[in-house]
C-alpha positions as a Markdown table, in Angstrom:
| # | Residue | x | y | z |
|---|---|---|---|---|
| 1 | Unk | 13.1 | -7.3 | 15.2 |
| 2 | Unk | 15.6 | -7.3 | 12.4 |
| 3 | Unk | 14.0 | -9.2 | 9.0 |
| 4 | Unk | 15.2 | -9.8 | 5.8 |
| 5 | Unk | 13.1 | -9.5 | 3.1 |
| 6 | Unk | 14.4 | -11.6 | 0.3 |
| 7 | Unk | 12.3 | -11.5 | -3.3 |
| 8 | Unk | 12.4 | -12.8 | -6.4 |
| 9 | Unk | 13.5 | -9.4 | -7.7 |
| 10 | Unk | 14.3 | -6.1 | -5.9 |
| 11 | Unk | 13.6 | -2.6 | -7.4 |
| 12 | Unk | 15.1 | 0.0 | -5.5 |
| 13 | Unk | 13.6 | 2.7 | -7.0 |
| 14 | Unk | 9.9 | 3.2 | -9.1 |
| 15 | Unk | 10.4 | 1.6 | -12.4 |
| 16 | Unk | 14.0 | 1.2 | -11.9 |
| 17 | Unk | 15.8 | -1.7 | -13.2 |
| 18 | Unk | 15.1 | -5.2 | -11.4 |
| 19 | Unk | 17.7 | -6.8 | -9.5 |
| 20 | Unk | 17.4 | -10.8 | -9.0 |
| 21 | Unk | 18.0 | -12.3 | -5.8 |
| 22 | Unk | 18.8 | -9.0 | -3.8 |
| 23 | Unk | 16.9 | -8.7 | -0.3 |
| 24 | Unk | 16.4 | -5.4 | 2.4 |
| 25 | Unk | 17.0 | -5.4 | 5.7 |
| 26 | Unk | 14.3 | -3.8 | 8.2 |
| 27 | Unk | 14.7 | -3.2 | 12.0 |
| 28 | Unk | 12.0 | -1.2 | 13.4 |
| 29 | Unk | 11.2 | 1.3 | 10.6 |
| 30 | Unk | 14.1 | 1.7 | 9.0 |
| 31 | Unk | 15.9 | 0.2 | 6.0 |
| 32 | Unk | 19.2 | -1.0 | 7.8 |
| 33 | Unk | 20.8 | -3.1 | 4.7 |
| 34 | Unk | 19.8 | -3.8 | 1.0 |
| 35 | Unk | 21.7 | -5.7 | -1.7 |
| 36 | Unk | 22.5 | -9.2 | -3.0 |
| 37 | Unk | 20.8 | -11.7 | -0.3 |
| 38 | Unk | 24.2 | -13.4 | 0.7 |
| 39 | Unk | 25.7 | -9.6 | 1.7 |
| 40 | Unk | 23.0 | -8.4 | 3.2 |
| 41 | Unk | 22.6 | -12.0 | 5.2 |
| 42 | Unk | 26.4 | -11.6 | 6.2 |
| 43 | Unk | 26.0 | -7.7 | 7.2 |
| 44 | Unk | 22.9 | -8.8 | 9.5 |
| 45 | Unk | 24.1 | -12.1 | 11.2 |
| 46 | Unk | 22.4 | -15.3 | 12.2 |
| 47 | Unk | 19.9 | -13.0 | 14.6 |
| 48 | Unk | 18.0 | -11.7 | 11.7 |
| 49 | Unk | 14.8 | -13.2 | 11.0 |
| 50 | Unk | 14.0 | -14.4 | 7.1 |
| 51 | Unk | 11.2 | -13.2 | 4.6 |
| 52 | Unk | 11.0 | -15.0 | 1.7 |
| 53 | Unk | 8.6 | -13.4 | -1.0 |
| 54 | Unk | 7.6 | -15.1 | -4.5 |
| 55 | Unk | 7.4 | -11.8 | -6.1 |
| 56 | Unk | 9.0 | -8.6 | -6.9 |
| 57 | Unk | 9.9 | -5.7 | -4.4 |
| 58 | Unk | 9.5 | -2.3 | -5.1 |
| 59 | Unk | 8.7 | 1.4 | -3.6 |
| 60 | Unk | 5.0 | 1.4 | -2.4 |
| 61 | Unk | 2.6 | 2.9 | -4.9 |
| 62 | Unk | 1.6 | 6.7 | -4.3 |
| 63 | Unk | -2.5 | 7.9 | -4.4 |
| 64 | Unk | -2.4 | 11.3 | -5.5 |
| 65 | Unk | -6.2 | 11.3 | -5.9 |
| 66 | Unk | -6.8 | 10.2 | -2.2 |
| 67 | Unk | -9.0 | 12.9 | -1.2 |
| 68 | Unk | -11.6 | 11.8 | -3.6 |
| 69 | Unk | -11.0 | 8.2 | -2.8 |
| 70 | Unk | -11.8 | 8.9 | 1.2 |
| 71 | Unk | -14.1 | 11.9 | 1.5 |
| 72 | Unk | -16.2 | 12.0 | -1.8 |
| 73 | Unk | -16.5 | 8.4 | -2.2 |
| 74 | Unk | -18.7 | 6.0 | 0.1 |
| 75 | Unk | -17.0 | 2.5 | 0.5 |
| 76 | Unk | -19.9 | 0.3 | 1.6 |
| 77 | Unk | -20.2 | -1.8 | 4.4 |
| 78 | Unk | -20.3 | -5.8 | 3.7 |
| 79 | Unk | -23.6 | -5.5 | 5.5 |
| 80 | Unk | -25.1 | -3.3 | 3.0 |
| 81 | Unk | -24.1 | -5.4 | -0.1 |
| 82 | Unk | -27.9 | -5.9 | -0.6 |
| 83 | Unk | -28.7 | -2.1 | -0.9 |
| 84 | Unk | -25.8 | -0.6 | -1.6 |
| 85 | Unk | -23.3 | -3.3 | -3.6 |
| 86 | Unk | -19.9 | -3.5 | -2.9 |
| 87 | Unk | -18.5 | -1.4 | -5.5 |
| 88 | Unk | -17.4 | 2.2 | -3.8 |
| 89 | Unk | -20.5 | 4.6 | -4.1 |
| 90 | Unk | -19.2 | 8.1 | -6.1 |
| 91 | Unk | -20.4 | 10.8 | -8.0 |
| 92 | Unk | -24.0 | 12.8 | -6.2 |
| 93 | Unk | -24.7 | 9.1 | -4.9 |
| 94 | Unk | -23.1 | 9.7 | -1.4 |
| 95 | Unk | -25.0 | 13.0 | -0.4 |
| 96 | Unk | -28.3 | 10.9 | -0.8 |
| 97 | Unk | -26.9 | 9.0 | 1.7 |
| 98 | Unk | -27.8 | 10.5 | 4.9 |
| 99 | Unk | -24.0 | 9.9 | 6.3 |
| 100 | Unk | -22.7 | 10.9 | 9.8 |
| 101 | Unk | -19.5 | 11.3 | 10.5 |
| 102 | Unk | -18.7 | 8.2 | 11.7 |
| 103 | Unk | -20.1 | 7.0 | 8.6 |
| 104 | Unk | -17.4 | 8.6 | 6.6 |
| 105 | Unk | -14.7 | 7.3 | 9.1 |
| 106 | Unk | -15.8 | 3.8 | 8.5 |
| 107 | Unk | -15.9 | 4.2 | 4.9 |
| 108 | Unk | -12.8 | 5.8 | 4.8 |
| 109 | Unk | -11.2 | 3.0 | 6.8 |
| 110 | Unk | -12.4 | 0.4 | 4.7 |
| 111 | Unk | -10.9 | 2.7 | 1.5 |
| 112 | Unk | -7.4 | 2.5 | 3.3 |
| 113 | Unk | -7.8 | -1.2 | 2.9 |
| 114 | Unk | -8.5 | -1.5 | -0.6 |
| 115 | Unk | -5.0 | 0.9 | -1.1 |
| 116 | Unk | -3.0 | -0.9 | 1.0 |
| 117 | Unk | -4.3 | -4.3 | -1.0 |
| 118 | Unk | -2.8 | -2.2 | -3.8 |
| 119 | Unk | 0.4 | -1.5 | -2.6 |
| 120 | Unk | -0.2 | 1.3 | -1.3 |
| 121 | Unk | 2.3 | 3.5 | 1.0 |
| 122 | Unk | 1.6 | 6.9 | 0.3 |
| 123 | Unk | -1.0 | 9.4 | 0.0 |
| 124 | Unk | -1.9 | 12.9 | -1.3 |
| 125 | Unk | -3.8 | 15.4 | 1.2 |
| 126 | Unk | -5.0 | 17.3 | 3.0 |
| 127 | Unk | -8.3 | 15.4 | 4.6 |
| 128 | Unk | -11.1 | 17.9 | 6.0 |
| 129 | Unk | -13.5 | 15.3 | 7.6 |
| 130 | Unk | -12.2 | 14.6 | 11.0 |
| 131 | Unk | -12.8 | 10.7 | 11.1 |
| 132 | Unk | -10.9 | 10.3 | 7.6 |
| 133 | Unk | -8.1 | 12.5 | 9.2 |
| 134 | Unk | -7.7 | 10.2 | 12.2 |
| 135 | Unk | -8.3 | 6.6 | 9.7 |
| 136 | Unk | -5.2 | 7.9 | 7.5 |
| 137 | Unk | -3.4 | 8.8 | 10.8 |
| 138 | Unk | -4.1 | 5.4 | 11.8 |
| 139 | Unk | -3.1 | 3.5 | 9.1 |
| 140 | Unk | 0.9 | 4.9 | 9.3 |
| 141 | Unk | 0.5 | 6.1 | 5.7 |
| 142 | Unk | 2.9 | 8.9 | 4.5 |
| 143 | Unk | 0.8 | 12.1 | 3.8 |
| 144 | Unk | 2.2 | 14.6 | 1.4 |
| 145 | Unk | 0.7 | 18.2 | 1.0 |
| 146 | Unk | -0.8 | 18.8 | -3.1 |
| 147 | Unk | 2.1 | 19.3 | -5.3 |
| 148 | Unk | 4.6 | 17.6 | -3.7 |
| 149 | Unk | 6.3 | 15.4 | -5.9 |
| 150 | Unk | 4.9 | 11.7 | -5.7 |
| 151 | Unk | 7.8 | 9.8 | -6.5 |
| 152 | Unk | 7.9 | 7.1 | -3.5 |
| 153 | Unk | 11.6 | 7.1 | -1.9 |
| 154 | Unk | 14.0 | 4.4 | -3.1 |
| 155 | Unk | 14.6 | 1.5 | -1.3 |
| 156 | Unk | 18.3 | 2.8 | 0.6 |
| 157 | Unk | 19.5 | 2.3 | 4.0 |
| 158 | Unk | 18.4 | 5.0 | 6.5 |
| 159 | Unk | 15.3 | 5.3 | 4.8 |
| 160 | Unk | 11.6 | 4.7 | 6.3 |
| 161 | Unk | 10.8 | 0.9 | 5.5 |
| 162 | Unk | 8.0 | 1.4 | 3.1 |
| 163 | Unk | 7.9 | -0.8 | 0.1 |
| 164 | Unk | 5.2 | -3.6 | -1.3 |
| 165 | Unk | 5.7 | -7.1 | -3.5 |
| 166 | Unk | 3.5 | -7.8 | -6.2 |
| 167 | Unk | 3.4 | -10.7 | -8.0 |
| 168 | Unk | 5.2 | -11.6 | -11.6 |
| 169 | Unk | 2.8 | -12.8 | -13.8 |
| 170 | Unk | 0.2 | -10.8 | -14.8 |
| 171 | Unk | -3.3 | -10.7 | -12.7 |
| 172 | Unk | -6.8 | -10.6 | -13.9 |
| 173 | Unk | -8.9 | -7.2 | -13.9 |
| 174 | Unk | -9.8 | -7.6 | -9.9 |
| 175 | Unk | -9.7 | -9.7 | -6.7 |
| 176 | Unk | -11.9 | -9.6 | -3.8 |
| 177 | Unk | -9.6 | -8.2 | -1.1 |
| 178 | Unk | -8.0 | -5.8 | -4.0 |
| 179 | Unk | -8.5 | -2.3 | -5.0 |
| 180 | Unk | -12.0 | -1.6 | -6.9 |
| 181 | Unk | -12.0 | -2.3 | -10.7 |
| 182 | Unk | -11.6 | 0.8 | -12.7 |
| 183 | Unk | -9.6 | 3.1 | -9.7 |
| 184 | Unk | -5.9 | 4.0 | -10.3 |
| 185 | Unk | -5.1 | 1.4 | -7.4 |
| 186 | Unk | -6.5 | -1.1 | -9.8 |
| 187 | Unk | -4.8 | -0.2 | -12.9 |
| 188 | Unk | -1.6 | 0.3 | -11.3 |
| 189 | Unk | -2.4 | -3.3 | -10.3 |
| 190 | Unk | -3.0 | -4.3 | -13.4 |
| 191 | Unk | 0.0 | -3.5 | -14.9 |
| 192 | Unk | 2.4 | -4.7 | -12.0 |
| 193 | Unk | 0.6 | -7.9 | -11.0 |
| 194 | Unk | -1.5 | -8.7 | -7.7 |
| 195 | Unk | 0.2 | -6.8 | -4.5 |
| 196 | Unk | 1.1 | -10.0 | -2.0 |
| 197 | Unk | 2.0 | -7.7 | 1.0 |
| 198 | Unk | 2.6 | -4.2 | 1.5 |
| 199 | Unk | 4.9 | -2.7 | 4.4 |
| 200 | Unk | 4.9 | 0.7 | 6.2 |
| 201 | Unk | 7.4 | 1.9 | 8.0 |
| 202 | Unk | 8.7 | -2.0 | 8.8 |
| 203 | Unk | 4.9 | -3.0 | 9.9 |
| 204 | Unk | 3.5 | -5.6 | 7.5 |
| 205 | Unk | -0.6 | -3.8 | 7.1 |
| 206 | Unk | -1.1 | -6.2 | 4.3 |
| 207 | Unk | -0.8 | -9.4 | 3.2 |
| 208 | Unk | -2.8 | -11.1 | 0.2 |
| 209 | Unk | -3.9 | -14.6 | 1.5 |
């Protein structure tokens, strides 16, 4: 389905300048139109679905430390709040754990969530657990091999529809369904304001309630 997704401000590329009313076009996964609303609305037709977003729209966030986020840190289960907490588990704490492998697939799905809640579109592997290999695969978000440069893509036609919205104003230092206090998704969110949704490849995977 062709959407628009009109914000309050588009960026088309990371820390580029904002541009006020301007919208993107996505059908399937693919940025088909962007550009002040009223041109892009004219270049899609009346068949195109409308997204309005109180926020600003940007290039996704990139997690170069991802490997350590997914495979070295344990991101508890809701259920074990009462033994473990619900702050991720790191440092020798995990290996005391006992974990399977499905264990560390569960984890790492639940660790996917927190980056998308960030904003998150892109990631830095490889992954050596199995189970984290498949939950990243999953997910649809773009893996890139160590040293690759992490700049997300800018927001052009023809390009994969990855982006997120944050808000304006500036957040407080965490929210439940956000990235963990003290992680580089939660600074990043700090300085950018609370992520509202986040888009991969023209699927919404998050959207702050």
């Amino acid at each position: 389905m062709l959407t628009i997704h009109r914000a309050r401000t588009v960026r088309y590329t990371a820390g580029g300048p904002p541009h006020p009313g301007h919208a993107v076009a996505v059908d399937g996964d693919r940025i088909t139109a962007a550009g002040p609303y009223d041109e892009v609305r004219a270049a899609c037709g009346e068949r195109a679905r409308v997204r309005d977003w109180d926020g600003e729209l940007a290039p996704g966030r990139h997690e170069p430390a991802a490997r350590a986020w997914l495979e070295a840190t344990y991101h508890p289960d809701p259920r074990e709040a009462d033994r473990l907490g619900t702050a991720p588990v790191t440092g020798d704490a995990p290996a005391a754990l006992g974990l399977t492998d499905a264990d560390w697939g569960a984890s790492a799905r639940r660790g996917l969530q927190r980056l998308l809640a960030a904003g998150t579109t892109g990631l830095t592997g490889p992954f050596d657990r199995p189970r984290v290999r498949t939950a990243v695969a999953r997910s649809g978000l773009r893996v890139l091999p160590p040293g690759a440069p992490t700049a997300p893509p800018p927001l052009a036609p023809g390009a994969r529809a990855d982006f997120a919205v944050h808000a304006v104003e500036t957040p407080g230092t965490g929210t439940p369904d956000g990235p963990a206090p003290g992680t580089p998704a939660a600074r990043d969110a700090a300085a950018i304001g609370p992520c509202l949704a986040t888009v991969i490849a023209g699927r919404l995977v998050h959207r702050r309630a």
